[in-house]
Structures are given as structure tokens and as C-alpha cells.
C-alpha positions in Angstrom: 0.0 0.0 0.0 3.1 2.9 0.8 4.2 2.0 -2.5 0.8 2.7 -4.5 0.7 5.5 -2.1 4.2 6.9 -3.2 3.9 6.4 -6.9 0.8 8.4 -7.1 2.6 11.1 -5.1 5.0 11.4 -7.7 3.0 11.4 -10.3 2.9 15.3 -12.5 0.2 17.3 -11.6 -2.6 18.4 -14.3 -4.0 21.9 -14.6 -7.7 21.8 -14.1 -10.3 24.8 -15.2 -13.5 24.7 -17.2 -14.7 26.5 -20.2 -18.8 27.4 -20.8 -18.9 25.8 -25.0 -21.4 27.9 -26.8 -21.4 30.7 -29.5 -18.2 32.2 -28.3 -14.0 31.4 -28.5 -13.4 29.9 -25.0 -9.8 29.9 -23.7 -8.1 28.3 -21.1 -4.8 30.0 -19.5 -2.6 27.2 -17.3 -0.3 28.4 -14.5 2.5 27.0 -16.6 2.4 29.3 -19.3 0.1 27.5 -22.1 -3.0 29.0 -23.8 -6.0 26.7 -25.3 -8.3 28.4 -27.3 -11.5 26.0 -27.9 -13.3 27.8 -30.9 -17.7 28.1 -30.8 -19.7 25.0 -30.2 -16.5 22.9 -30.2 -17.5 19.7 -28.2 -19.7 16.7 -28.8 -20.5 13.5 -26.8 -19.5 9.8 -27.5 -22.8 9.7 -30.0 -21.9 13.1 -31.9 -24.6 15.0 -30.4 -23.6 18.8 -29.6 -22.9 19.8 -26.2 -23.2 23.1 -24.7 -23.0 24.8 -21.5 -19.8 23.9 -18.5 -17.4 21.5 -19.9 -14.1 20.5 -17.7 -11.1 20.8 -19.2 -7.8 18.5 -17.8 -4.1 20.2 -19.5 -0.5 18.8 -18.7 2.9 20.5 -20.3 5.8 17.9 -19.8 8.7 19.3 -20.8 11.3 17.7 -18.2 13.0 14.1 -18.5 11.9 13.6 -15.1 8.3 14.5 -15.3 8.5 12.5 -18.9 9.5 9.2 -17.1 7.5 9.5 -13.8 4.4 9.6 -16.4 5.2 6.8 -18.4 5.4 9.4 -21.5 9.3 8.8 -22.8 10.9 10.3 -26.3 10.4 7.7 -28.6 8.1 7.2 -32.1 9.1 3.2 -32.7 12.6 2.8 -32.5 13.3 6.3 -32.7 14.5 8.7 -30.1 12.9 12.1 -30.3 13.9 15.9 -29.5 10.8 17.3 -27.4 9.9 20.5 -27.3 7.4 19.7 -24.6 4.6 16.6 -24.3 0.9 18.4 -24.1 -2.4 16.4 -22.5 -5.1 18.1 -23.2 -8.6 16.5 -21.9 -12.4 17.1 -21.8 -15.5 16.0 -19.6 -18.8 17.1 -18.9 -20.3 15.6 -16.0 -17.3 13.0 -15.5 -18.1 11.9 -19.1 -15.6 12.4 -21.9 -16.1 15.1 -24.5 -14.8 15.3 -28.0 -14.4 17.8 -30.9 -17.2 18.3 -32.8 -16.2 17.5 -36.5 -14.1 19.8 -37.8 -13.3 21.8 -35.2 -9.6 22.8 -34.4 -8.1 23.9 -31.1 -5.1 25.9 -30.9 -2.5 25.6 -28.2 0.0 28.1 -27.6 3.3 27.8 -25.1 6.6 30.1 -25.1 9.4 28.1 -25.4 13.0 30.2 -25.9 15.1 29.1 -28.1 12.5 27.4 -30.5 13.8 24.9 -33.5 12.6 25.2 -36.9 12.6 21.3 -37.3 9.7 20.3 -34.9 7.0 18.9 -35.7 3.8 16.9 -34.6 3.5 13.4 -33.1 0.4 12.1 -31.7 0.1 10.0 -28.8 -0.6 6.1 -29.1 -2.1 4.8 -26.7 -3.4 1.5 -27.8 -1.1 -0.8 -26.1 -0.8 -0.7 -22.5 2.1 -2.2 -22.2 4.3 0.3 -24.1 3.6 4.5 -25.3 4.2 5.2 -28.9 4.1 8.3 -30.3 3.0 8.3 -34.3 4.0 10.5 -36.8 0.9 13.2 -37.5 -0.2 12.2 -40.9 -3.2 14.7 -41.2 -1.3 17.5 -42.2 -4.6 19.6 -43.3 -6.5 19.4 -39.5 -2.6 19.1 -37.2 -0.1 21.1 -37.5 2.6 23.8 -35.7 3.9 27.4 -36.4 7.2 27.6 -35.2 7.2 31.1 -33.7 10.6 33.1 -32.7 9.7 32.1 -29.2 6.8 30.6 -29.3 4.7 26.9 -30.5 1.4 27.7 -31.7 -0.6 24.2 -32.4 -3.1 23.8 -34.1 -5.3 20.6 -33.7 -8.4 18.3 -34.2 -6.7 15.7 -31.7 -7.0 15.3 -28.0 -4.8 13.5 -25.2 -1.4 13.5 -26.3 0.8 15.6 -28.4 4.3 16.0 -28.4 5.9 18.7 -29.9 9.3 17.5 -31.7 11.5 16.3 -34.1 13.6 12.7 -34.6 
């Protein structure tokens, strides 16, 4: 029992805050320095039907080795080993139920990051097998991608959970 106890006392802490989904751009400003920007009538439930109104929002920034291997969320796509710029979770609920993003619908997420590299690009978490965390490749090039600011990474995304921010 100390050792469950220990390992969940360890484990990174998530920024939590909510966001009223209606008409409006709703944004969500972490102590840690990212900005989510959820545009109008964003979110959906498991069935695709619209969801307005209070909607919980769950965001992590990993950006140290340590807080990378404490949650299970190391550098690698395959065999590769990956530069990170910083691993993002990004979550929703309403009610204790999970949200998604309503078809077509894009977040952006914005963090400062000094000095910024010109190579990164997207990976999205896999998190099929239990086992072992992959991160893939993004493929959709159209609805996920990054602009590489001079000190910035501005995201833009159809894709919750995990992101990573990098380049192998």
C-alpha cells in the first residue's frame, strides 16, 4: 500500500479549469504558461450529439526528462528517439463523461518556449497498447499542425490526449 501510495505522489500534476462551450471562442490559461483556445460549439458527446453549456477541461505540459518518465510518456516514435519540445495532455469531460471535438473543429494551443527549433513537428500519442507508449508520426497534415514562432509553438489541432511537440 506505501508503495501505490508513493507512486501516485509522484506522479505530475494536471492543470484543471472549465470553459462554458457555446457561441463564443473559449480559452483556457494554465499556471505554466500555455493557452488553449476552444473555438464556438467545439464539443460533442460519445454519440456526436452537440454539447453546450460547463465543460471540464484536464491540461499537462511535460517538458522535463523527469516528469517525462514519472508519467510513463518517454521520447520515442518506434525505435526512434525524439527531441521534445514539450509533451501536451489536453482533456475534456462534462459531467465525469468524456467530450470530443465536434467535427471539424480545431483547437489551438500556444506555449513560449526560448530558443524554439525550426525542425519540430507533430507526433500524436498512441495509446493502444498498455504495455508500451508510442508516439506516431501526424499524418493529417490539413487538420494538425505547428507554427514555429521566434519564441513561441502555436498548435493547431483536431486531436486530444497527447501531443508531443518534436522532431527525430
Amino acid at each position: 500500500m506505501p508503495v501505490s501510495d508513493l507512486k501516485n505522489k509522484l506522479l505530475f500534476e494536471s492543470h484543471f479549469d472549465s470553459i462554458e462551450v457555446n457561441s463564443n471562442i473559449a480559452s483556457v490559461l494554465t499556471p505554466f504558461g500555455i493557452v488553449v483556445n476552444f473555438p464556438p460549439n467545439s464539443c460533442v458527446g460519445a454519440t456526436g450529439q452537440p454539447i453546450a453549456g460547463r465543460v471540464q477541461v484536464e491540461i499537462m505540459l511535460l517538458k522535463k526528462k523527469g516528469d517525462m518518465i514519472r508519467m510513463g510518456r518517454p521520447t520515442t516514435s518506434g525505435d526512434s528517439l525524439l527531441v521534445t519540445a514539450g509533451e501536451i495532455f489536453v482533456r475534456l469531460k462534462k459531467d465525469g463523461l468524456p467530450v470530443q471535438l465536434a467535427p471539424n473543429a480545431k483547437i489551438n494551443i500556444r506555449y513560449a518556449d526560448f530558443p524554439t527549433n525550426q525542425q519540430m513537428k507533430l507526433f500524436m500519442g498512441d495509446e493502444s497498447n498498455t504495455l508500451q507508449f508510442n508516439w506516431l508520426p501526424n499524418t493529417d497534415l490539413v487538420n494538425n499542425f505547428i507554427n514555429v514562432g521566434t519564441q513561441n509553438y502555436e498548435i493547431y489541432t483536431n486531436h486530444l490526449r497527447w501531443l508531443n511537440v518534436a522532431y527525430n
